[in-house]
C-alpha positions as CSV (number, residue, x, y, z in Angstrom):
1,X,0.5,25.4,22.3
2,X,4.3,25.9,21.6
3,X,6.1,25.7,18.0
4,X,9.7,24.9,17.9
5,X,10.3,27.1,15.0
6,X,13.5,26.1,12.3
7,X,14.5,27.5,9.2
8,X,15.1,25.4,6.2
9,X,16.3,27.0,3.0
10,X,15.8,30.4,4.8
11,X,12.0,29.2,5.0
12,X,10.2,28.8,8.5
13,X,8.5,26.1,9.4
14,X,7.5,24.7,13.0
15,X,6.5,21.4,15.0
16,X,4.6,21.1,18.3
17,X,7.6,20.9,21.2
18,X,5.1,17.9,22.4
19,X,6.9,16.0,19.2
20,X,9.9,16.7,19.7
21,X,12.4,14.6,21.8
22,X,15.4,16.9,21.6
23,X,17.4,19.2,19.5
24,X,21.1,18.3,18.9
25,X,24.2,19.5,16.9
26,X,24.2,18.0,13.0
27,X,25.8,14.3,13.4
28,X,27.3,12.0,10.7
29,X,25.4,10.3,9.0
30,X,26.0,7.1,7.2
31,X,24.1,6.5,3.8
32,X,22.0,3.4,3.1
33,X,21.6,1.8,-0.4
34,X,17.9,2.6,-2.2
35,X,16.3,4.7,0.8
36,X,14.3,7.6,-0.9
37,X,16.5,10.5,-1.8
38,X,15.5,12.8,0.9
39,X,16.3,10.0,3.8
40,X,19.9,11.7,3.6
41,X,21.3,8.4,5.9
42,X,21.2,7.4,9.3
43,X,23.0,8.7,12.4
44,X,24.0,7.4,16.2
45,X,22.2,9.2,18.6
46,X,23.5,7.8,22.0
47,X,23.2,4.2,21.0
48,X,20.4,4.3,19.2
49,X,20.2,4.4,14.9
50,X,17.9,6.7,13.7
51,X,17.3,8.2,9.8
52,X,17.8,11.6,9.3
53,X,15.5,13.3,6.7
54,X,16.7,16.5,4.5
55,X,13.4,18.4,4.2
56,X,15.1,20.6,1.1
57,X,15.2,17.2,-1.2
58,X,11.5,15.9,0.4
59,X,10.1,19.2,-0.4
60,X,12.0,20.0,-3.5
61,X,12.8,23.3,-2.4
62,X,16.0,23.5,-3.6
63,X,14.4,24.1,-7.1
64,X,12.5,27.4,-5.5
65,X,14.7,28.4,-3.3
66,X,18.3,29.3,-3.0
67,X,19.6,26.6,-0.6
68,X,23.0,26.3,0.9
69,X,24.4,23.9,2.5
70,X,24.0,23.7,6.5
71,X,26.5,25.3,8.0
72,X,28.1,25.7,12.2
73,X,24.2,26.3,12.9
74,X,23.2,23.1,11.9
75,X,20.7,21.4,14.2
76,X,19.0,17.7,14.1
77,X,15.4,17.8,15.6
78,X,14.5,14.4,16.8
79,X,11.2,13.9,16.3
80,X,9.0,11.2,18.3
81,X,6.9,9.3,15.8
82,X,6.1,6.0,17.9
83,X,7.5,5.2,21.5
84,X,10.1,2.8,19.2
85,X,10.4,4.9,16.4
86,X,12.1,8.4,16.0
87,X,13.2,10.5,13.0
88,X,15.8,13.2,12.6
89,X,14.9,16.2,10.2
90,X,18.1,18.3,9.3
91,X,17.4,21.5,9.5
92,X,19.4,24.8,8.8
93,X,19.2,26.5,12.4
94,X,16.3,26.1,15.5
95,X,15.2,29.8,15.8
96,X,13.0,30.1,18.6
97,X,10.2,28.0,20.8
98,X,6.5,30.1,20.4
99,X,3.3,30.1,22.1
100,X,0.4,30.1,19.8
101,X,-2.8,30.6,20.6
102,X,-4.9,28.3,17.7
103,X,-6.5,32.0,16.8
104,X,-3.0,32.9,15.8
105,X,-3.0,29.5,13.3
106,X,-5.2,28.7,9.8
107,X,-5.7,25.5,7.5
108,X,-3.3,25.8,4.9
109,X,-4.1,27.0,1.6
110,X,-5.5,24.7,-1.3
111,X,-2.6,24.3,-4.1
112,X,0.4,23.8,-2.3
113,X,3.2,21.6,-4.2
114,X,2.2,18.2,-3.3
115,X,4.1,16.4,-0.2
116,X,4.2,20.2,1.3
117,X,0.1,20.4,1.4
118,X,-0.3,17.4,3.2
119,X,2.8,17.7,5.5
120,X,1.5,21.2,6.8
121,X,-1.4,20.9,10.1
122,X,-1.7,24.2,10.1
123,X,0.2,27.5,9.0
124,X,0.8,30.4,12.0
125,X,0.0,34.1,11.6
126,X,2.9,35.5,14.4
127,X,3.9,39.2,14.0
128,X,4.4,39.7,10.2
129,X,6.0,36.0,9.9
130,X,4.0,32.9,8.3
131,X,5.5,29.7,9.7
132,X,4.3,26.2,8.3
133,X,3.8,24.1,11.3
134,X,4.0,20.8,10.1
135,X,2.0,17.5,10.8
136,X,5.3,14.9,11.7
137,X,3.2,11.7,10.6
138,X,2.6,13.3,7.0
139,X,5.9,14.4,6.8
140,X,7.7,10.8,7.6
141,X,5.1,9.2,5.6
142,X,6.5,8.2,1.5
C-alpha cells in the first residue's frame, strides 16, 4: 500500500494515496459562521466549494507542540470521502509517497488523546520514523 506522508506541527502522519484526490498549493479560504473550530473555512477548488480542516485545532496539538503557522510549503490534501463529498486537510508540507508493507504497520496504542485514537487506522514502523496513518472517515467525522 502507499502512504502520502505530511507533516503537521513537525509531526508525521500519512493517508492511503487511494484517498487522496490531489495535492494542491494552500488556497483562500473563506470562514463560515458556527462551523467547529478546526473547519478553518471553505475554499474554491476549480469550481467546486469544499471545507478545509486544520488538523493542529482538531487535534489540539498546538497545546503539545510548537506549531507555526504554514508557511511557502503549505499544501491542501484533498481527500475523497464520498463520490459527492471531499475535504481539504491543511497541512504544513507533503513529504514523500511510501510503500508499506502491512508488516511494516501496527494498531495504535491504547491511550491516545481522544479524536487522535480514533482518527489513527494504523501507525507505520519505516526506518527509525513512526508515522500515524490516519483513517479519513474518523478524522472528518465530529
Amino acid at each position: 500500500m502507499q502512504i502520502v506522508v505530511f507533516k503537521v506541527c513537525g509531526q508525521e502522519y500519512g493517508f492511503s494515496i487511494e484517498d487522496v484526490k490531489e495535492i494542491v498549493l494552500m488556497q483562500k479560504t473563506t470562514l463560515l459562521p458556527n462551523m467547529p473550530r478546526y473547519i478553518e473555512g471553505i475554499t474554491n477548488l476549480r469550481g467546486r466549494i469544499i471545507p478545509v480542516m486544520d488538523l493542529t485545532l482538531k487535534f489540539n496539538l498546538g497545546e503539545q507542540f510548537s506549531c507555526e503557522n504554514v508557511g511557502a510549503e503549505g499544501r491542501l490534501i484533498v481527500l475523497n470521502i464520498s463520490e459527492e463529498k471531499q475535504v481539504a486537510i491543511k497541512a504544513d508540507e507533503v513529504s514523500e509517497i511510501l510503500s508499506a508493507e502491512e508488516k511494516e504497520m501496527e494498531q495504535p496504542p491504547e491511550g491516545l488523546a481522544a479524536g487522535v485514537e480514533s482518527a489513527v487506522w494504523k501507525v507505520l514502523k519505516y526506518e527509525d520514523r513512526l508515522i500515524m496513518v490516519l483513517d479519513k472517515t474518523k478524522v472528518v467525522a465530529a
